[in-house]
N, C-alpha and C positions, 0 to 999 in steps of 0.2 A: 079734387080737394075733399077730403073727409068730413063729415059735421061736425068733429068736434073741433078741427081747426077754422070753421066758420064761426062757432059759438062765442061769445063777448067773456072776454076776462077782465072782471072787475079789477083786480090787482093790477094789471097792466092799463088799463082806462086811469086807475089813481095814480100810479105814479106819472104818467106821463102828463094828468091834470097837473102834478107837481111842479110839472116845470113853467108854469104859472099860468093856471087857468082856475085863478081863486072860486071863482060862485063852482065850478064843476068839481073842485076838493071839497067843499062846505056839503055841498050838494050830496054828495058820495059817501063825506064820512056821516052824516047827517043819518041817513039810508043806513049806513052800514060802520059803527065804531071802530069793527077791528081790523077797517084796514090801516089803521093809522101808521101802526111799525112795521108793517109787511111789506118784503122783501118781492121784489120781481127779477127773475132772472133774465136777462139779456140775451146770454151768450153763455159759454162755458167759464163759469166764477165769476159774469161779472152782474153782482146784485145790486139790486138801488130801491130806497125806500125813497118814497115822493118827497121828504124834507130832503133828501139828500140831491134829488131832480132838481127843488125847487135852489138850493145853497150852489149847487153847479151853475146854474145859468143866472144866481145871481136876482132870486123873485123874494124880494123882502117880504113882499107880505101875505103869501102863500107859507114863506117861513114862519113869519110873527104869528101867521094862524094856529098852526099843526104845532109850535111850541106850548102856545095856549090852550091847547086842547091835549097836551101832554106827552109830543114828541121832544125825542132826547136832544139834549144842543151838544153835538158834537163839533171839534175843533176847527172843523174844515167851517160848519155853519156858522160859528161865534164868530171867524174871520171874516166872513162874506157879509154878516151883518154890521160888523165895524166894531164889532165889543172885544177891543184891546183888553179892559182892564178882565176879560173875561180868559180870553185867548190867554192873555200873560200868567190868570191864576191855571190854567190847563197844564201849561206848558211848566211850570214848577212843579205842580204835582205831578207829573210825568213828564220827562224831558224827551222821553220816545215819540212824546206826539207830534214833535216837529217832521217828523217822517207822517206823518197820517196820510192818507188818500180818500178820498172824496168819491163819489158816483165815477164810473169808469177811472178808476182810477186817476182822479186828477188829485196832485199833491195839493200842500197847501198854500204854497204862494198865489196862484191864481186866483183861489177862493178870497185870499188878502184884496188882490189887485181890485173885486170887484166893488168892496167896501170903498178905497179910492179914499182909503184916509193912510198918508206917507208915514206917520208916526208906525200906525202897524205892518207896515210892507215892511219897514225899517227893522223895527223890533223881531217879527219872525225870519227875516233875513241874518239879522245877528247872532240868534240861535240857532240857524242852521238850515234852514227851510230855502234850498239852493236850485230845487227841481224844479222844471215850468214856468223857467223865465220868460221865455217866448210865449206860453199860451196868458202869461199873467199880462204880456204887455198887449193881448190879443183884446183881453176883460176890457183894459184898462181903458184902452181906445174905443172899443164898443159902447162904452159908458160915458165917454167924454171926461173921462178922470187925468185932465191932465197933468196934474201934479203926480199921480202915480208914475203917469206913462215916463212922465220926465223922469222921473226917482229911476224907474228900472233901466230905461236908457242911457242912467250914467253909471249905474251901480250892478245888475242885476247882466248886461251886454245880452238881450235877445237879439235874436235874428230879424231885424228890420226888413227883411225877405218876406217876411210870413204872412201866409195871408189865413184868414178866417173861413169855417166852416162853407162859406159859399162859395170860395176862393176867389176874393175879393184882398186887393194888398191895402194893411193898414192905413196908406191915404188915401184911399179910396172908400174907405169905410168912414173916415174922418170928416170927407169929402161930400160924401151922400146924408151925413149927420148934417152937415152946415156947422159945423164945428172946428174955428176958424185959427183957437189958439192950439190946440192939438196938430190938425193939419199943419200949422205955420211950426211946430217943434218937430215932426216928424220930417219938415222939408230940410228945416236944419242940420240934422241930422240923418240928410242922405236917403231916405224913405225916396219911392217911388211908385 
């Protein structure tokens, strides 16, 4: 292993703080301002700013930080944080944004699912926002959002198959929550 792949990359410590480890983002940017908008590379094109780590998985208040400290609110984040009437005005000023994608490419329905408010799952679905049913119905369950979860199971048809990053299938995730109205929709519903 060479030393300089031993060496700490600030840039990759923040954003991966982003995906919600509030006091180590404050901590960081505190230390160091500009990493706020910096971009870390992943992989080949695939970049992620820490609000964007944080709006992926869904860390409201890693988000509500780094906006306050004057990161951008992009469409994917406005979603995840529940601000319809925000998401609504994006989406008329630019109707392309319904196509947006998020840190690794995750469209914008999923980012909706995790807000877990039906009005906006509804509303970017009507506009077009069609991709990432199955991973929005993944949010939804993981968060106990069961009105979402129900909304994309009648409207959205994911794959009731899927299982989450640990590969765990969504009633089992439901299930380890203790989360009793979710699990009892996902049985209905033929989950297993």
């Amino acid at each position: 292993m060479s030393s300089a792949a031993a060496e700490p990359n600030p840039v990759r410590e923040f954003v991966i703080a982003g995906h919600g480890n509030l006091s180590k983002v404050r901590s960081m940017l505190e230390q160091d301002p500009s990493l706020l908008n910096v971009r870390y590379q992943w992989g080949e094109g695939d970049l992620e700013t820490a609000i964007q780590a944080a709006a992926q998985v869904g860390s409201v208040q890693v988000a509500e930080f780094l906006l306050s400290r004057g990161a951008p609110l992009e469409v994917c984040t406005a979603a995840m944080l529940g601000r319809k009437e925000v998401v609504e005005r994006m989406l008329l000023a630019d109707p392309k944004q319904i196509d947006a994608l998020g840190a690794h490419r995750i469209p914008l329905l999923p980012h909706a699912a995790l807000s877990g408010d039906v009005a906006l799952l509804r509303m970017v679905w009507e506009k077009g926002a069609r991709q990432g049913s199955t991973l929005a119905l993944v949010n939804a369950v993981s968060r106990g959002r069961t009105g979402a979860a129900g909304w994309l199971i009648e409207n959205a048809k994911p794959d009731l198959a899927a299982k989450n990053f640990e590969g765990k299938s969504l009633l089992q995730v439901a299930e380890a929550r203790k989360d009793e109205p979710t699990a009892a929709l996902l049985k209905a519903h033929g989950a297993v």
